[in-house]
C-alpha positions in Angstrom: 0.0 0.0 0.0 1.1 3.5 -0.1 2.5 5.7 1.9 -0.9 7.9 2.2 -2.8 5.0 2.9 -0.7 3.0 5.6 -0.7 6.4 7.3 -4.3 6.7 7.3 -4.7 3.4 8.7 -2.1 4.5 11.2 -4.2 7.5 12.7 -8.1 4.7 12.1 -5.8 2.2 14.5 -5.1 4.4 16.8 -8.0 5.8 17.4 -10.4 2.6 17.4 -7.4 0.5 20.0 -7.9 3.6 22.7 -11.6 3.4 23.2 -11.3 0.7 25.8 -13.1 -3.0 25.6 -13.5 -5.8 28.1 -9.6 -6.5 27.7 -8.6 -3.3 29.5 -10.7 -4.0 32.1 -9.3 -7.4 32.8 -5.7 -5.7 32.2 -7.0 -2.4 34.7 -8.6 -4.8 37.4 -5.1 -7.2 37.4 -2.8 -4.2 37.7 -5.0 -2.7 40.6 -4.8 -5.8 42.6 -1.9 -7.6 41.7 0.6 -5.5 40.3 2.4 -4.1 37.1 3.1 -7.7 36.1 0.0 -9.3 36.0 -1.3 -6.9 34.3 1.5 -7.3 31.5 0.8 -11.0 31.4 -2.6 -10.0 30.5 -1.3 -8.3 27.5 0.8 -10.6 26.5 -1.9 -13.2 26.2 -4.5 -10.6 24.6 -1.4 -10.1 21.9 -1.7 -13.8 21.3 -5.7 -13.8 20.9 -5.0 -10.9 18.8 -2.5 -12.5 16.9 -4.8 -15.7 16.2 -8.1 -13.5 14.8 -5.7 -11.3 12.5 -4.1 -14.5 11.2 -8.3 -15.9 10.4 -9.0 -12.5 8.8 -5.8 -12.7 6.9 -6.9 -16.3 5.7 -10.3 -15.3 4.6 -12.2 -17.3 7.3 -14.0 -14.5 9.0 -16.8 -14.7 6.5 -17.2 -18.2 7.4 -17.1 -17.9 11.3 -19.4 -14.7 10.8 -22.0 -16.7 9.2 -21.9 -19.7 12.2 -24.5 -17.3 14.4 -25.0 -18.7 17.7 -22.2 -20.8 17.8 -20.1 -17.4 18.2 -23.0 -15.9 20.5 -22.6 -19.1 22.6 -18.5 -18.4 22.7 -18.7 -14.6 23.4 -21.7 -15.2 26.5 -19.2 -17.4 28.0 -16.3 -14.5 28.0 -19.0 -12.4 29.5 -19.3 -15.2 31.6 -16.1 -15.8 32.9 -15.4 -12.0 33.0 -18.0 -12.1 35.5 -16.4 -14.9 37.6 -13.3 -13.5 38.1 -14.7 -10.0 38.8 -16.9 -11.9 41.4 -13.7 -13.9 42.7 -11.9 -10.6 42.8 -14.5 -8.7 45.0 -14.9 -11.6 47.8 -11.0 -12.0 48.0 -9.0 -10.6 51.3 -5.4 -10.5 51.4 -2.7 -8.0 50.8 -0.8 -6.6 48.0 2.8 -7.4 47.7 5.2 -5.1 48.8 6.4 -5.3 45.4 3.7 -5.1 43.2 4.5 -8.8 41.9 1.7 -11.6 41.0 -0.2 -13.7 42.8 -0.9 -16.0 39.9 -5.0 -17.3 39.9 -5.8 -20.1 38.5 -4.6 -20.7 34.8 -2.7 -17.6 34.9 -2.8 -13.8 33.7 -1.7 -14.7 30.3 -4.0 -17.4 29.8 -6.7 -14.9 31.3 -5.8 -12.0 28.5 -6.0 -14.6 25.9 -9.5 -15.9 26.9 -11.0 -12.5 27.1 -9.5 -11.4 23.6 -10.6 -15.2 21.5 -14.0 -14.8 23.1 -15.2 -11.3 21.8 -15.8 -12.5 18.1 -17.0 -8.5 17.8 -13.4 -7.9 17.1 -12.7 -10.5 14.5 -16.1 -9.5 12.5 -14.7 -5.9 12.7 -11.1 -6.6 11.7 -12.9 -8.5 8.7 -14.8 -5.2 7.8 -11.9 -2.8 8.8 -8.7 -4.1 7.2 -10.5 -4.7 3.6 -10.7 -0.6 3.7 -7.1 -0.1 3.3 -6.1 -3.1 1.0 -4.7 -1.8 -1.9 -5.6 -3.9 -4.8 -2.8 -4.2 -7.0 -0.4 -4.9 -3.8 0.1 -8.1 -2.4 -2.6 -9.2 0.0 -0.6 -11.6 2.6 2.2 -8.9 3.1 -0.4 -5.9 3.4 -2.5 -8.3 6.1 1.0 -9.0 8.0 1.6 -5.0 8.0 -1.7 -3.8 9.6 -1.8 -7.2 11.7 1.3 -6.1 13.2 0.9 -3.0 13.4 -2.5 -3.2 15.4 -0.5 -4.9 17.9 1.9 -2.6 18.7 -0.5 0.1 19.2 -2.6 -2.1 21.1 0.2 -3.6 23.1 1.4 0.2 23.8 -2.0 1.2 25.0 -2.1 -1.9 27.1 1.3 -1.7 28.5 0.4 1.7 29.8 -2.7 1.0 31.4 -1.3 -1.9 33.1 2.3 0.3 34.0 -0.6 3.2 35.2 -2.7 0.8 37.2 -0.2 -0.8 38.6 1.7 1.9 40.2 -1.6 3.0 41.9 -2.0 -0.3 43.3 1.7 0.0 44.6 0.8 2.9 47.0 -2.2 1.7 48.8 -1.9 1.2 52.2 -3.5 -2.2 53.9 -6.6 -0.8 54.7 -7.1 0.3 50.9 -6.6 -3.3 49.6 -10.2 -4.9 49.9 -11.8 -1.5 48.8 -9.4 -1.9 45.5 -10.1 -5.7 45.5 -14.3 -4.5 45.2 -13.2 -1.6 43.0 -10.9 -3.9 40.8 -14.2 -6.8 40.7 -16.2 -4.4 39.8 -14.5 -3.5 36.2 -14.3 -6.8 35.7 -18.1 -7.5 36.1 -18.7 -4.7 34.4 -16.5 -5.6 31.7 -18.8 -8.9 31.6 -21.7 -7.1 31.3 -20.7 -5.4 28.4 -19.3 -8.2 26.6 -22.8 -10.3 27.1 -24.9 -7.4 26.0 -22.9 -6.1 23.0 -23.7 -7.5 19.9 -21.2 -8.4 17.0 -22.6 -7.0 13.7 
């Protein structure tokens, strides 16, 4: 693609990767309550989930999987589902902070969390399926210009991540004892929320 166009694209990404989703939340909630570096696992596994729909669009199978209908309404109201769980999980728990900010790794781990959230909201591969077909410039070759904007909506979106989980986590850092179940409630609460939105949202 051109010059002109890539840049255009550039300026779409952006702006469509910072109005926050159910990912952010998880990543937001994580940082809060454990720290900088679960939060970071969380975007490391969203990255993968990322990864893995850009690689369908790029093979020309989100037609397919946005014609299966309930099947993908069944897999995105068990994100919402899960979403929910953990924020619930989150709200009930007691326990401190590490001095540190470092982990307390749940069940299955933050990475494994991020990458759950991010394959089950098939809103985002329907839209990459609509969105990247703008910028395709015919005559140019299809694979390398999917790779390019693949690639290039991960690094923004691992940016904006990284930031929020860096942002978060710092808070979290300077709560005193007395703070922590208030965040733990605050922190359950973006999950749920997060949940919420994912079960009522509706890919188009």
């Amino acid at each position: 693609m051109s010059l002109e166009l890539y840049a255009t694209y550039v300026v779409a990404c952006i702006v469509i990767i910072l109005v926050p989703g159910p990912t952010v939340t998880l990543i937001i909630a994580n940082s809060i309550r454990h720290g900088s570096r679960a939060g970071l696992a969380n975007v490391a596994g969203t990255q993968a989930g990322l990864a893995i729909m850009i690689a369908i669009v790029g093979i020309g199978l989100n037609t397919l999987i946005a014609g299966m209908g309930h099947w993908f309404e069944w897999v995105r109201l068990l994100g919402a589902a899960y979403l929910i769980w953990m924020g619930v999980q989150m709200f009930r728990a007691k326990g401190a902070l590490n001095p540190d900010g470092s982990a307390k790794k749940p069940r299955g781990g933050f990475f494994l969390q991020g990458f759950l959230v991010a394959v089950s909201n098939p809103k985002t591969l329907v839209f990459f399926g609509a969105f990247f077909p703008q910028f395709i410039a015919p005559q140019g070759n299809y694979t390398l210009q999917i790779v390019v904007m693949g690639l290039t909506a991960m690094i923004f979106a691992a940016m904006s991540d990284s930031t929020y989980a860096l942002a978060a986590g710092r808070a979290g850092r300077i709560l005193s004892a007395s703070r922590v179940r208030l965040m733990s409630r605050i922190s359950g609460s973006f999950l749920i929320g997060g949940g919420l939105w994912l079960a009522f949202s509706k890919a188009k």
